[in-house]
C-alpha positions in Angstrom: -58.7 -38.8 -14.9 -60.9 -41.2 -12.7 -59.9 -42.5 -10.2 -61.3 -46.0 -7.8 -60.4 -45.3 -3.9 -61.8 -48.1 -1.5 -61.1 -47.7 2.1 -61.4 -50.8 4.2 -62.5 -51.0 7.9 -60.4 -51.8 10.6 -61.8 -54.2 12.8 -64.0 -53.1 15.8 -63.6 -49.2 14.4 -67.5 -49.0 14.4 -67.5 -46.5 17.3 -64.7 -44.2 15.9 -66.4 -44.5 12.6 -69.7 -43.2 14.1 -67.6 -40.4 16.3 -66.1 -39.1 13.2 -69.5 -39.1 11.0 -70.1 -35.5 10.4 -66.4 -34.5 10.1 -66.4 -37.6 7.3 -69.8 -35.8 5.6 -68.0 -32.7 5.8 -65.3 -33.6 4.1 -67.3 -35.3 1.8 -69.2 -32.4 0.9 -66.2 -30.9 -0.4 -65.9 -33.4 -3.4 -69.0 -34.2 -4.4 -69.0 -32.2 -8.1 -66.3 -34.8 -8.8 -68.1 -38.2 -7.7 -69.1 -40.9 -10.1 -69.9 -43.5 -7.4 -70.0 -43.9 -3.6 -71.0 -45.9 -0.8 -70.2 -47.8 2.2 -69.5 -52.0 2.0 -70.7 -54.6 4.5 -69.4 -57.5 6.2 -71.5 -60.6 6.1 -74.3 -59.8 8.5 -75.3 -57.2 5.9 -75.5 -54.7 8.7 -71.8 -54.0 9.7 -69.8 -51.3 7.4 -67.2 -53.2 6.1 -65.5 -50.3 3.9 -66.2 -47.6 2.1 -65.9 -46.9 -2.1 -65.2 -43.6 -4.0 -64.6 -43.2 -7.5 -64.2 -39.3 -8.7 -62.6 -38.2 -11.7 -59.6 -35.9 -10.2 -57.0 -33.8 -12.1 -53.9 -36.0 -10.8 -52.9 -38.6 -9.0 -51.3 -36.3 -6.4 -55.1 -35.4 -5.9 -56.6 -38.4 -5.5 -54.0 -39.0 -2.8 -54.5 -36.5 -1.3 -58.7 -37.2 -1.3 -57.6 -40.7 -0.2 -55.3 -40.4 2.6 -56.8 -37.1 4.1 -60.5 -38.3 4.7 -60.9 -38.2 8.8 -61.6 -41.8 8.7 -58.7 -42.5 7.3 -56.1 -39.9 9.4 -58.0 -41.5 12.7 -57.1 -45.1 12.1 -61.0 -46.2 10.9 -59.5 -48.0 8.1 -56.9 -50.7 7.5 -56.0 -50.4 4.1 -56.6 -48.2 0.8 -56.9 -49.1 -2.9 -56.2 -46.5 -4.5 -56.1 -46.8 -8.9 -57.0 -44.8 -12.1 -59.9 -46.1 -13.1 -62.0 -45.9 -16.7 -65.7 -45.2 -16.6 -67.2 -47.3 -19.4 -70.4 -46.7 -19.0 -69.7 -42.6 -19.3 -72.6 -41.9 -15.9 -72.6 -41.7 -12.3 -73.8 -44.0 -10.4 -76.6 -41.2 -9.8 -77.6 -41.7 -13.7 -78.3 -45.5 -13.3 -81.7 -45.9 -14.1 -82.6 -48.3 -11.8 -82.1 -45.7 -8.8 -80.8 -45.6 -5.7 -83.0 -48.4 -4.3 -84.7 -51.9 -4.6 -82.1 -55.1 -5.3 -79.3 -56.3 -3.6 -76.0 -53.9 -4.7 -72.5 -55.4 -4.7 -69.0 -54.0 -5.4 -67.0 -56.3 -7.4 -63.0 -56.4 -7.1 -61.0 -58.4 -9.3 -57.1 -58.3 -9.5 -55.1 -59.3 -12.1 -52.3 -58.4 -14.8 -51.5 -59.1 -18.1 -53.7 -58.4 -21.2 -56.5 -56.4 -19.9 -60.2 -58.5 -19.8 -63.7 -58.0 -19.3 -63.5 -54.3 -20.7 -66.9 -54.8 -21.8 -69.7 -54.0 -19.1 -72.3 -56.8 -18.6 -75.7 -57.0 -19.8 -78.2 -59.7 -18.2 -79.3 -60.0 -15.0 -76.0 -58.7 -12.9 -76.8 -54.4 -14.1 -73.7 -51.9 -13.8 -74.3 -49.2 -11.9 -70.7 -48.4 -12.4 -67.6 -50.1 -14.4 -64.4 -50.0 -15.3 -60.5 -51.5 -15.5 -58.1 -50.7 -12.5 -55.0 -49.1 -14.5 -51.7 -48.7 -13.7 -50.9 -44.6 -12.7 -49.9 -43.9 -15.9 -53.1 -45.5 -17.1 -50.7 -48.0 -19.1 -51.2 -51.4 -17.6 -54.7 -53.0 -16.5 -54.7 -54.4 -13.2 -58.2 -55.7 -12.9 -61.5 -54.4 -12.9 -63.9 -52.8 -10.4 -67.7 -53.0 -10.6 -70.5 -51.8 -8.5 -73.4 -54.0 -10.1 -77.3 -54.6 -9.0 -77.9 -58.7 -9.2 -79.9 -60.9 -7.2 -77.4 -62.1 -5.5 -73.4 -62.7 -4.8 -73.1 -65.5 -6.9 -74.5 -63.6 -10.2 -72.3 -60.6 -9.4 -68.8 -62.4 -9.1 -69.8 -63.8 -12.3 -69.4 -60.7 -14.7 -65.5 -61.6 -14.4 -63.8 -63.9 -16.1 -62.7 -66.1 -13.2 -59.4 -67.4 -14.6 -57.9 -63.9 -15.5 -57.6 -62.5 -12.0 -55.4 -63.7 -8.9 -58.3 -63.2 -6.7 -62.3 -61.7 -7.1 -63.5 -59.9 -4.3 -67.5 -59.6 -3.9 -68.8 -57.4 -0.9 -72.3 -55.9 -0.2 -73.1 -52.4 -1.4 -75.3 -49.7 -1.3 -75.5 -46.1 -2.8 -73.8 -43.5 -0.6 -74.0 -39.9 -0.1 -76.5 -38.0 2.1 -79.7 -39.3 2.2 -82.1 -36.5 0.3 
């Protein structure tokens, strides 16, 4: 099973966030056979962690809890919120697979939350590229509840639209980049 976990920041937790860095690559460390995509969000001055995205493919929900709500960042108070869901990889690769690499282009992580009928199960071709996609599912993996996407466009605007505005309650579009130690 796959799982989507994103982490959002508290505000002003920069400092803690940099005091806890090696425990958080630590821990880190420990799951990386199971990663399909990671990396840390932005806020608007591009510069500012903002979050921080995991998507692993983990035997059970109790485990991905358990990855979700015992990172360091987390059980210090760095972040104000998790989304945690099953997720479905559609394009079958990690994000270390995408053949545009780890650099050049603007990266985004695209959030939309909905219900009903499941939509845009199909990932996008054209000039927003998937570097990872797939529908938010219910824990039984029975109900979509949106769709998360880490994409390379040229810009915001191109990102947010691989969704189908009208099916999800809200659409989310944050800056991105690929996580993970840097080699």
């Amino acid at each position: 099973m796959e799982y989507f976990c994103y982490h959002r920041d508290r505000p002003a937790s920069m400092p803690l966030r940099e005091e806890l860095l090696q425990e958080h690559w630590s821990y880190m460390d420990r799951w990386a056979e199971r990663m399909i995509a990671r990396g840390p969000t932005f806020a608007d001055d591009g510069e500012t962690p903002s979050g921080s995205v995991h998507i692993l493919g983990l035997p059970d929900a109790a485990a991905a809890r358990a990855f979700a709500f015992d990172e360091p960042n987390y059980q210090a108070g760095v972040y104000r919120d998790v989304l945690l869901r099953r997720w479905r990889n559609l394009l079958g690769r990690t994000m270390w697979d995408f053949p545009g690499g780890r650099t050049g282009g603007d990266r985004f992580l695209v959030l939309g939350l909905g219900e009903g009928p499941a939509a845009d199960l199909t990932p996008p071709s054209g000039p927003a590229e998937p570097i990872a996609y797939g529908p938010l599912l219910s824990d039984d993996g029975a109900h979509w509840l949106g769709t998360a996407a880490l994409l390379r466009a040229p810009d915001a605007d191109t990102a947010r639209a691989v969704l189908t505005e009208e099916r999800y309650a809200a659409i989310e579009v944050h800056d991105w980049q690929f996580g993970g130690r840097e080699q």
